[in-house]
C-alpha positions, 0 to 999 in steps of 0.5 A: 430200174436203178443199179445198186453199184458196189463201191470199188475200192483199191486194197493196199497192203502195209506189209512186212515183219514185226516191228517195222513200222507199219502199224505207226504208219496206219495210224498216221493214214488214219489221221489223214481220214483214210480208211485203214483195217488193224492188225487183225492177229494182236486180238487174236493172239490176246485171245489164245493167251488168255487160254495158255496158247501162244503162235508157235504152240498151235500155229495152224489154229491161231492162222486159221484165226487171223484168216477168217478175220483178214478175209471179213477185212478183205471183203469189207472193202467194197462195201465202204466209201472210202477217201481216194476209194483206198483202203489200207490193211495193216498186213494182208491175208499172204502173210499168214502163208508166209509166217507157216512158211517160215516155220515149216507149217505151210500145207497146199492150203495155206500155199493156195491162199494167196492166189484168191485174196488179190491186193491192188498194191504191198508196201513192203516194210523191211526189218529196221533194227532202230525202231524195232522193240519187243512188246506184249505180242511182238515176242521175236528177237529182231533175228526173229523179224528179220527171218520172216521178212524174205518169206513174206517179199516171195509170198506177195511176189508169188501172187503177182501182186506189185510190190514197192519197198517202203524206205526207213524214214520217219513216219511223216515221211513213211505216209508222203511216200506211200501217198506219192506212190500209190496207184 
C-alpha cells in the first residue's frame, strides 16, 4: 500500500506596507523559478472599484475578500512542488488584521486570525520614501504607509512568526539577502 505525501513547503512572507518594494522582489524571485503567490487585494480592490467601493468605505468587506483569496493561497502551498520546497507570498493573511487595526476596524475575529494562519518566515519591508509612488491601487500618501507599517511588524510579532527586516537595497541585492536568509 502506498502513501500518497503531501509536499511540505516552507511559507514565506514579503511583508510590509505599500510601496516598499515587495511586489518588485516577487517578481524578481519569480525570475529565479521560485514559486510566488500575488498580492491578492490589487484584484480585488479593481473589483469593489468598479461597483464604486473603495477600503476605507467598506473596509471589513473588502478584508473578508482578500482573506478568502490569502487563505486559498495558504492552503495551496502544500499541494505544490516547489524549488527549495519554498513558496513565497507577497503579503500574508496578518496584514489584513494589521490594515483593520490601524483604522480602528479590528474586532475579536479578525484579532484571532493571525493565530491559525502560521508562516515559516516575514521579511519585513519598511517604508522607504525613495521608491515609494502612488499608483491606481496604491492611494495612501507615503505618511499613509508609514502609519501602517508599526501594526503590521506587531501583528506577525504577536503570532510569534520570526521576523527579519529586509534592508533598503537594490532589488538584486533585495532577493541575495532574502535568499541568504532563509531557513
Amino acid at each position: 500500500m502506498s502513501v500518497v505525501r503531501k509536499n511540505i513547503n516552507k511559507r514565506i512572507v514579503l511583508a510590509g506596507g505599500p510601496g516598499t518594494g515587495k511586489t518588485s522582489v516577487i517578481n524578481a524571485l519569480k525570475k529565479e523559478r521560485f514559486y510566488c503567490f500575488e498580492e491578492a487585494a490589487r484584484e480585488i480592490f479593481d473589483e469593489f472599484k468598479l461597483k464604486g467601493l473603495e477600503f476605507k468605505t467598506d473596509p471589513i468587506r473588502i478584508s473578508e475578500n482578500i482573506f478568502h483569496k490569502r487563505k486559498y493561497d495558504f492552503e495551496s502551498a502544500n499541494i505544490l512542488d516547489c524549488k527549495e520546497s519554498i513558496v513565497f507570498y507577497d503579503r500574508g493573511i496578518h496584514e489584513i488584521t494589521a490594515y483593520l487595526n490601524s483604522i480602528g476596524k479590528s474586532s475579536k475575529y479578525w484579532d484571532g486570525l493571525p493565530y491559525k494562519y502560521n508562516y515559516d518566515l516575514i521579511f519585513l519591508f519598511e517604508p522607504w520614501k525613495e521608491i515609494y509612488k502612488k499608483d491606481k491601487n496604491r492611494i495612501e500618501d507615503f505618511s499613509d504607509a508609514r502609519k501602517i507599517s508599526p501594526f503590521i511588524f506587531e501583528v506577525y510579532k504577536q503570532s510569534g512568526v520570526n521576523i527579519i527586516k529586509v534592508p533598503n537595497l537594490s532589488i538584486k541585492e533585495r532577493v541575495k539577502f532574502i535568499l541568504n536568509n532563509l531557513p
